[in-house]
N, C-alpha and C positions, 0 to 999 in steps of 0.2 A: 283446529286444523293441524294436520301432521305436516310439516314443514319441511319433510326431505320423503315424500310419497314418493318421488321417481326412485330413491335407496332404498324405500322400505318394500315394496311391491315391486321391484326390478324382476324383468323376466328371469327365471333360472338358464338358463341359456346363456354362456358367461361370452359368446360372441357376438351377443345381439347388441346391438349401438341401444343408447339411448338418447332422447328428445335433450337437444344442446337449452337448457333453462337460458330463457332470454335477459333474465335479472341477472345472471350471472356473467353472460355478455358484457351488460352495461355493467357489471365491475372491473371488468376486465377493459374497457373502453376508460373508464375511470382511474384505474391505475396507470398505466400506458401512458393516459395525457400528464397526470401528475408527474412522471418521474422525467420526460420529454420535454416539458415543459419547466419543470425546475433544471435540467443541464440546458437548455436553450436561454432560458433568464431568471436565474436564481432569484433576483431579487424581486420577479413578482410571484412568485409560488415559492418560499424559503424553503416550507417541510414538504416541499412535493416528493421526496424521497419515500415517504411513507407507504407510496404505490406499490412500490417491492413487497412490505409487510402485509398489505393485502392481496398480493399474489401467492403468499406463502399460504396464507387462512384459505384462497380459494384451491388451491393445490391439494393442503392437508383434506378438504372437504371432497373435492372428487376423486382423488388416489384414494382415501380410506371405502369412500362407498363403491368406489370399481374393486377395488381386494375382497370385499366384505360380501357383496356378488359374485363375485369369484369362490369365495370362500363357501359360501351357502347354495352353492351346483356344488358342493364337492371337493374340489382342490382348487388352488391358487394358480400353479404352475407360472413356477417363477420365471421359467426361460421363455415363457412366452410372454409374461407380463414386461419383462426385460425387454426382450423386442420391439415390441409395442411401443415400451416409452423412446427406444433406440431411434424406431423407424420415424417418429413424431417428429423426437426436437433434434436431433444430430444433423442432417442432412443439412436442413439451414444453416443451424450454429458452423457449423464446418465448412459451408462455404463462406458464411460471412468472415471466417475468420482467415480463409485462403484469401480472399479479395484483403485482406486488412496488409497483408501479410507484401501484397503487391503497394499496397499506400504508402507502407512504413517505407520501404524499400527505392519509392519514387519518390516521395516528398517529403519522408518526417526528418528533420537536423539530424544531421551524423551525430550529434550529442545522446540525442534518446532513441536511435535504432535500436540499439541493442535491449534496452530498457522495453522498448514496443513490441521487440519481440519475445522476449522472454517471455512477458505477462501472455502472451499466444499460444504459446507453449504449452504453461501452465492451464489456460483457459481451455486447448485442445484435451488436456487430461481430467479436465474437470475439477482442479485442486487451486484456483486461482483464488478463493476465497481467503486459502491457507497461506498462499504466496502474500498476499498481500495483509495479512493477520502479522506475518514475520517479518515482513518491508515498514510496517510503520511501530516495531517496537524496537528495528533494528537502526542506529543511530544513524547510521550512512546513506539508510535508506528511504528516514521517514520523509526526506525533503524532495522525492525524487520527484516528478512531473506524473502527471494522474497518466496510463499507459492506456493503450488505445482498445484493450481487450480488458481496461478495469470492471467495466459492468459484469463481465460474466461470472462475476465473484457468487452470484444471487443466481445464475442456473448453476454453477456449481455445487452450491447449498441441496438445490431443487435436486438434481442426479445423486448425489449422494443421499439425501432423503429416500429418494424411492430405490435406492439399493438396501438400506436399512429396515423400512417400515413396513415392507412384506413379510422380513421376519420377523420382526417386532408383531405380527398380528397371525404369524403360523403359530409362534410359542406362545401368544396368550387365545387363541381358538384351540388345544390341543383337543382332537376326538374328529369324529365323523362329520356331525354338522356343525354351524353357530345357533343352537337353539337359545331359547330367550335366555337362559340362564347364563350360556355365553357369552351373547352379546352386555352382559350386566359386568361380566367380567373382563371382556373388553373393554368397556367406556374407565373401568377403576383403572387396569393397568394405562392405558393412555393417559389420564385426567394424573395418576400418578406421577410418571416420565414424567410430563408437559409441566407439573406444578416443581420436581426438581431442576427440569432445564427454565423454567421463570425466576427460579429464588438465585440462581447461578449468574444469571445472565443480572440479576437487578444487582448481585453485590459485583460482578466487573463492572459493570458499566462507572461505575464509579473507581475500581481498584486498576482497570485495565480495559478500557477502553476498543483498542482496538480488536481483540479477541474475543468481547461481549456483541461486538458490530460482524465482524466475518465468522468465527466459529460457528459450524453446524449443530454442534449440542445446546449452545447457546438458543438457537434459533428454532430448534423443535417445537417448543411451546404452541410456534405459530402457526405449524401447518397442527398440532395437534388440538389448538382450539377449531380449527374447521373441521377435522375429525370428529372430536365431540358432537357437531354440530350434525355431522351425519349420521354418528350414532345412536343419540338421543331422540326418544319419540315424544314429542311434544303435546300435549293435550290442545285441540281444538279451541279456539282464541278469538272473540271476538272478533267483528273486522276492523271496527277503530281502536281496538288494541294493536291489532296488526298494523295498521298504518306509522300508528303513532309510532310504535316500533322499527316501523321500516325508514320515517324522518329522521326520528332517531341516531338509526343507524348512517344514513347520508353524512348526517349534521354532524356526526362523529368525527368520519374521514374528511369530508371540506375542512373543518376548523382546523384540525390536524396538520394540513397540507396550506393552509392559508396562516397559521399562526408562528406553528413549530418555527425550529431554522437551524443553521450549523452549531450554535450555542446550544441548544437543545442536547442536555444527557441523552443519548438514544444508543439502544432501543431502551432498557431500560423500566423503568413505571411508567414514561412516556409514550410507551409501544403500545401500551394498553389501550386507548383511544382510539386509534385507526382500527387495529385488531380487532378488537368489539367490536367496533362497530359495523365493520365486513363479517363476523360471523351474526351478529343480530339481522341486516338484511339478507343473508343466504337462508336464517333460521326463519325468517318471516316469512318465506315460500315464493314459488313465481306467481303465485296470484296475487296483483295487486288490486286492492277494494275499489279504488280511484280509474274512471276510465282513462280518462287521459292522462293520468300516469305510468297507465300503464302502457296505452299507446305511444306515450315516449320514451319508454323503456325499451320498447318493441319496434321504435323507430328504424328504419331500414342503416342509414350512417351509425348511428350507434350499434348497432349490429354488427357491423361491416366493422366499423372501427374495433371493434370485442376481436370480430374475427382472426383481425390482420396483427392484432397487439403482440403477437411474439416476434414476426417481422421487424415491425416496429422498434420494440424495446433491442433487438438484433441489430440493426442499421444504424439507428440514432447516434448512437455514441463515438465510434469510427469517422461520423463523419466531420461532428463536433472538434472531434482532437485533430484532423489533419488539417480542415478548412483553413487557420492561419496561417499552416505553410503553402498551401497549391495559391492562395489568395496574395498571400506574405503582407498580409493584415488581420486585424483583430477585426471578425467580420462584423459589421452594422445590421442594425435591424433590417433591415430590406434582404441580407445574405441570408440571414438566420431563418427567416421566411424561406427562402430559395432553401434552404438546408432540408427546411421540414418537408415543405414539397419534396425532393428529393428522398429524404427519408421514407414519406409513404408511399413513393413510383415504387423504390428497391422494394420494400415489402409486400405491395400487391403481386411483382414481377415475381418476386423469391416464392411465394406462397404459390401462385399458378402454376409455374414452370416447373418448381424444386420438391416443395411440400406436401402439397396434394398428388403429384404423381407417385411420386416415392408412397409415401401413406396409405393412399386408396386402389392402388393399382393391385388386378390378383395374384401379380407374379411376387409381389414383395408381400403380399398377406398371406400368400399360400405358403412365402419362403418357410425353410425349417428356421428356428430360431437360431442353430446352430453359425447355418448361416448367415445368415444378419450378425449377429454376434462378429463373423469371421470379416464380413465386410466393413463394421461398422470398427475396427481394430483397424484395419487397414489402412480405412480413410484417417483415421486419426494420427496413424503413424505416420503418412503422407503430410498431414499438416504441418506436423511435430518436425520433420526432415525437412519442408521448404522452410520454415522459421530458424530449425538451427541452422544450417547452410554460412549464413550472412555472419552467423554471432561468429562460428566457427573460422572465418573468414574474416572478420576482423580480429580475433585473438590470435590468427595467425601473421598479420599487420603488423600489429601491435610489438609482438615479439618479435619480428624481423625489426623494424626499427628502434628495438630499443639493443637487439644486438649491433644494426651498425652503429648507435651513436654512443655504446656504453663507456668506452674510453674518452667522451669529450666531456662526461654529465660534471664529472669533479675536477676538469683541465681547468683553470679560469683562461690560458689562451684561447679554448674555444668558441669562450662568448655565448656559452649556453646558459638559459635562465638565468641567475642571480647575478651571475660573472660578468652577463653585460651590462649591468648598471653600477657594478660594484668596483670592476679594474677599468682604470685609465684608457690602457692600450684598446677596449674595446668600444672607445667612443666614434671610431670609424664606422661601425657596424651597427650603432644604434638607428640610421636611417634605414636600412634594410629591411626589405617585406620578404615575408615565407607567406606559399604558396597554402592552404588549409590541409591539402592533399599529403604535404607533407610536416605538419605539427608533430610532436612529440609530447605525450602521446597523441594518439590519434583521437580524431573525435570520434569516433564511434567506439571505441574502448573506454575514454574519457573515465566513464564512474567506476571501472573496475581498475584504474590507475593507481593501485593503495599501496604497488612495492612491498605488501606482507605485513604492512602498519601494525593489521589487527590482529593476528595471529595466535597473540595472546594478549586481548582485549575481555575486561569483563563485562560484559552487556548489564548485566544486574548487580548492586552493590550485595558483598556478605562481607564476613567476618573473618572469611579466609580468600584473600584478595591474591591474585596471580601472579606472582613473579620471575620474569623470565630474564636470565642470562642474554648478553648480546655480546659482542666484539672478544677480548682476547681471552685466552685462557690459561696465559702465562702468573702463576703465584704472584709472582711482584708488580702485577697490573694495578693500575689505580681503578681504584674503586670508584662508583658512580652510581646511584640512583636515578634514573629518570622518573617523575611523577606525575598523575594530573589525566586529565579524561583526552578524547580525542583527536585534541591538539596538539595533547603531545605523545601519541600515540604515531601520530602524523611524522612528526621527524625521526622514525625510526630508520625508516630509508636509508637518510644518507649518514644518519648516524654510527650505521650498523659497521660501515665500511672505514670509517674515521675512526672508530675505536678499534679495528680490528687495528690500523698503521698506527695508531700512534699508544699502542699496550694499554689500552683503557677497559676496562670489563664495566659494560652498564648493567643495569638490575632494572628492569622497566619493569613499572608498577601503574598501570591506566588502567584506566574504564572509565564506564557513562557516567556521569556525574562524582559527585561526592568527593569534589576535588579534596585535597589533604587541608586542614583548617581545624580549628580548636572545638574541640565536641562539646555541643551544648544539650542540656536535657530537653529541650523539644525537637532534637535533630533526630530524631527516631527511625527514620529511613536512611540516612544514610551513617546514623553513629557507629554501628559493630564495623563498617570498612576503614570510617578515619580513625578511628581509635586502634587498629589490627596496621594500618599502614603509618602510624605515628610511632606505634611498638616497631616496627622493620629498620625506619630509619634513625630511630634511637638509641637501637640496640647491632644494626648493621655496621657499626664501624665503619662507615662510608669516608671518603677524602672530599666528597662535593655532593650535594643532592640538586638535583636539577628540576625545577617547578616551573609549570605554566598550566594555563585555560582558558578556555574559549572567551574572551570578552564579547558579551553577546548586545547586541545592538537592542534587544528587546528588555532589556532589564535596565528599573532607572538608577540615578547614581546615587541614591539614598541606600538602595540594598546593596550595591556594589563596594558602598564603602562598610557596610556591617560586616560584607565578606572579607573585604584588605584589612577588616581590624581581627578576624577572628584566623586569618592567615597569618598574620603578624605576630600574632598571641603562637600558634604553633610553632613559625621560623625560630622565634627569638630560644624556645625553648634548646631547641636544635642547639642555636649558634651558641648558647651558654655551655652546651655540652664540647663544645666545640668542633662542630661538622658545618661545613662552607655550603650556605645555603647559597643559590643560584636563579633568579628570577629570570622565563626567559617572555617576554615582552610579545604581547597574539598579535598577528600579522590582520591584514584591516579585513574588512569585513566587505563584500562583493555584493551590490544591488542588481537585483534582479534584471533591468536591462541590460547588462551586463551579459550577464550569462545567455540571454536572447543573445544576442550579438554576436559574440563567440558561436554561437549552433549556424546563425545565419551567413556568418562573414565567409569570403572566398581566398583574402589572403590576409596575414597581418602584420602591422606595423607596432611601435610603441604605440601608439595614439588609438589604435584601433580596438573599439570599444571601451579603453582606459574610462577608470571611472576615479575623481579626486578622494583626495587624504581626506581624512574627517578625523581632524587635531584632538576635537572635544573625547572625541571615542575613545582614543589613545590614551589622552589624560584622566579619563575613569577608569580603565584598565585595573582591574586587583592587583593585577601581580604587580604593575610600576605602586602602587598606594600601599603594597605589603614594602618593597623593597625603600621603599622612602623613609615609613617607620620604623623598619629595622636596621637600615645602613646595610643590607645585605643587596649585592652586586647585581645588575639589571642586565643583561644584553638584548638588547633591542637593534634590532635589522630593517630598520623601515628603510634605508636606502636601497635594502638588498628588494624592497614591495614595490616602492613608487620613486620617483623621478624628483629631481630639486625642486622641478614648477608644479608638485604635489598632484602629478596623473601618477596614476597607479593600474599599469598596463595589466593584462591577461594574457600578455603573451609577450616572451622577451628571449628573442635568440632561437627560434624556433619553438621553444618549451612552454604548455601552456600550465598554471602559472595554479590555475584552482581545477577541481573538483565537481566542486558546487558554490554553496554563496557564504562558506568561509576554510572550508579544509584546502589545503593546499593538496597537488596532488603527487604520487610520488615519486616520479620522474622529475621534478621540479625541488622536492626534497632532499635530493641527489645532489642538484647545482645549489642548494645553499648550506651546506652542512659543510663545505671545506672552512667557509665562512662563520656561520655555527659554532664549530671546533675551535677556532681562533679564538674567536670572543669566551668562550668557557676555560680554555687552558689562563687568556690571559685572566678572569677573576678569578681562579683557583691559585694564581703565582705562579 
């Protein structure tokens, strides 16, 4: 049996519809529930994620057989194949994404508007896959809150795919028809592509992760294993071969979606599972040998539910990410039900009302492509305009409050951030609530709060590491190193301003990891930076080097002390040479209710959200365990973090305090660095 008879025998007539394969339906009912069902309750479907990789396999399989129909009437014609896919999936996507636009707006924490709308943004452009490729390699941003337009990472892929794959299959059909000899060189250039985007994607998945997951080159492979599937003509198959085949392939995607889970490399060799297994049932044919298999295939809700699965997969996740604020709880089983219901009204209603008009109606089939094209720009740039609006409008906020209060940030009379816990005179004002409306910053600018931290930040360790000049420029400046990844990238704020008054020229040398520490031979990723940045300051003639890093809550004290010993092994070098090493002491680390709280809260006090000291965390610290072993000077500012009775506020004197769940942020950076200075001038002498 030829297992793709509706591609191989398609009318020539490249506007004639063909018969919607019912098997293919119930994959598409199958994918839908898995990936719905794993963001509804992960923990009873782990790998239900998988459902996306078989919406890729069934895409590659009916995109390549609608081009390849196309192609054998004649021509492709891209502006109309473009249309086409325009008039399908946009209309929905863009209204689901106008209504998100109004959620984020009404109910998401001033914290992550800005964050919810971006991702909209992005998702309106169809590059969310990328945005989000760059969010989680980028250190600031890997920690951010999943955004409410994160799914559309996966029709991003899918639009960019069928902008690519038309031409990808005009220059490997080049001539009049696809006679068979075509078609033979067809299926090689595909089976080619798809076998270099598999060897690519299998060695990131291991090397880089998040690029091997959203990258579209990456992900080729898998619409082009359903390609394959429609190009290949199959020799006639027994029928409990076919069956066996088509169990097969079920038993594939279930295990997949039942077993896999977040721990799971993916995609990866792991991908191959579900993958196969959605092209082995598409290759199996819509005939199934089993009646009441097939009758259940063909069941009228499973249909329905095939039908509606872009709705579906559309509404789902939106409503997921708001529900804890309109609810202002973490919804119970019984919500989550109410969720889903919901989820599939929106998609029946979207699909009638939005979908099908648009799609089937003659005025929009008759449209010239041109227009569609013009329309479908329009609506987009309308999306793109109600989403920035809001950002635009808190960056405008943002920077009006930070010009009225720029003369208070380094006053300690003002009793802003660290000054009120730190001066005397402003133990008046430690009872005082601020109102949220008026925080410094603002919660909706919140994660863009960085004061230019990173500016010159190296994301990736090399062997020519960055070093950027900051405060005076006067010859007889003291000299200073600042070192160390994004903690102390983070005090450049109020650094900047502290060296400019009091003649200090700093030399900041950060980036993501690889803090500065004695290079070992299995240190292979990060040895050419600490070996390049041990050369700076051994040969910089510096008067003080200034070191610090993230003490991270997830690493135990066994590895934290190999760290303090192989930083110690470096300081001491340093201090023999004679340059004044300077440990500066991580400030505590922020637990996640925390940071809820802060999004949630309407005015704050000290008390308000404060979460306690955690002594032990402190005392594992590297840089206090380097500065021990070497006698080399600590300044540590815990009083400038938390309170005598060990609360350790998020917000002190209007100025809120973090970031996220350990960067300070850099408004807050400002009010502790007069402080900062003090403690570094006095270990210098």
């Amino acid at each position: 049996m030829v297992g793709t008879t509706a591609v191989t025998r398609a009318p020539k007539a490249s506007g004639t519809r063909v018969a919607v394969r019912a098997d293919i339906q119930a994959l598409r009912a199958f994918a839908v529930l898995a990936v719905v069902l794993f963001h509804f309750w992960p923990g009873a479907l782990p790998g239900g994620y998988i459902g996306v990789d078989v919406f890729f396999v069934i895409s590659g399989f009916l995109i390549t057989a609608q081009l390849v129909r196309r192609r054998e009437a004649g021509r492709i014609g891209l502006a109309s194949f473009w249309a086409a896919r325009a008039r399908r999936l946009l209309p929905a996507s863009l209204v689901v994404l106008a209504v998100s636009i109004a959620l984020t707006v009404l109910w998401a924490p001033a914290t992550l508007q800005t964050q919810y709308l971006r991702s909209i943004i992005g998702s309106a452009l169809y590059i969310e896959n990328w945005m989000l490729a760059a969010d989680a390699v980028d250190y600031l941003a890997a920690e951010n809150a999943p955004p409410i337009a994160q799914h559309y990472w996966s029709l991003s892929v899918e639009e960019q795919f069928y902008i690519v794959w038309p031409l990808l299959i005009i220059a490997a059909t080049a001539g009049a028809t696809v006679a068979a000899v075509r078609r033979r060189h067809l299926i090689w250039v595909i089976a080619g592509v798809s076998a270099l985007s598999l060897v690519a994607g299998l060695l990131l998945t291991t090397t880089n992760p998040p690029y091997a997951y959203f990258a579209t080159p990456l992900r080729v492979w898998e619409f082009g294993l359903g390609a394959l599937v429609a190009l290949v003509r199959l020799p006639a198959l027994p029928a409990a071969v076919r069956l066996a085949a088509w169990f097969a392939g079920w038993a594939a995607m279930a295990a997949s979606a039942l077993v896999y889970g977040p721990q799971t490399p993916f995609p990866g060799i792991a991908a191959l599972l579900p993958t196969l297994g959605a092209a082995i049932v598409i290759a199996s044919g819509p005939d199934i040998p089993l009646r009441w298999l097939s009758a259940l295939v063909s069941w009228r809700p499973v249909q329905w539910l095939g039908d509606q699965s872009y709705g579906i997969y559309l509404w789902h996740w939106p409503l997921i990410v708001i529900a804890p604020a309109v609810i202002g709880q973490v919804p119970d089983f019984a919500t989550r039900v109410g969720l889903l219901v919901l989820t599939i009204l929106a998609a029946a209603l979207t699909k009638r009302f939005i979908e099908d008009p648009i799609r089937f109606s003659r005025a929009t089939r008759q449209a010239r492509p041109r227009a569609i094209g013009a329309t479908t720009l329009a609506a987009m740039a309308v999306v793109v305009a109600l989403a920035a609006a809001p950002i635009a409008l808190a960056a405008r906020d943002a920077g009006e409050r930070q010009d009225a209060i720029a003369g208070e940030l380094a006053d300690p009379a003002a009793c802003r951030g660290a000054s009120l816990l730190l001066e005397d005179a402003c133990a008046p004002l430690r009872d005082a609530t601020t109102a949220a409306d008026e925080l410094a910053p603002p919660l909706a600018n919140l994660y863009e709060d960085t004061g230019g931290a990173f500016a010159c930040y190296d994301q990736e360790p090399t062997g020519d590491p960055s070093v950027c000049a900051i405060g005076s420029e006067d010859p007889d400046a003291l000299r200073i190193a600042l070192t160390g990844d994004s903690h102390a990238a983070m005090l450049i704020p109020g650094l900047r301003e502290q060296a400019e008054e009091r003649n200090w020229r700093i030399d900041a040398i950060v980036g993501r990891g690889c803090v500065w520490q004695e290079v070992e031979a299995a240190d292979s990723e990060c040895a050419d930076r600490r070996a390049a940045v041990d050369d700076i300051i051994l040969s910089g003639d510096y008067d003080a080097v200034l070191v610090t890093a993230w003490n991270r809550v997830d690493v135990d004290a066994a590895t934290k002390e190999q760290t303090s010993e192989r930083m110690a092994s470096a300081w001491q070098r340093a201090i023999d040479r004679g340059v004044t090493v300077i440990g500066l002491a991580d400030n505590p680390a922020v637990p996640e209710s925390s940071t809820e709280c802060l999004a949630q809260s309407s005015e704050f006090s000290l008390d308000t959200c404060a979460f306690p000291a955690d002594p032990q965390l402190a005392e594992e610290d590297a840089i206090r365990a380097a500065g021990r072993a070497t006698g080399a000077p600590i300044v540590d500012l815990a009083d400038a973090y938390c309170t005598t009775d060990g609360g350790c506020p998020m917000v002190m004197g209007g100025v809120v305090a973090y970031r996220d769940l350990h960067h300070i942020t850099g408004t807050f950076s400002k009010t502790l660095a007069p402080y900062l200075a003090d403690e570094i001038a006095a270990a210098m002498g």
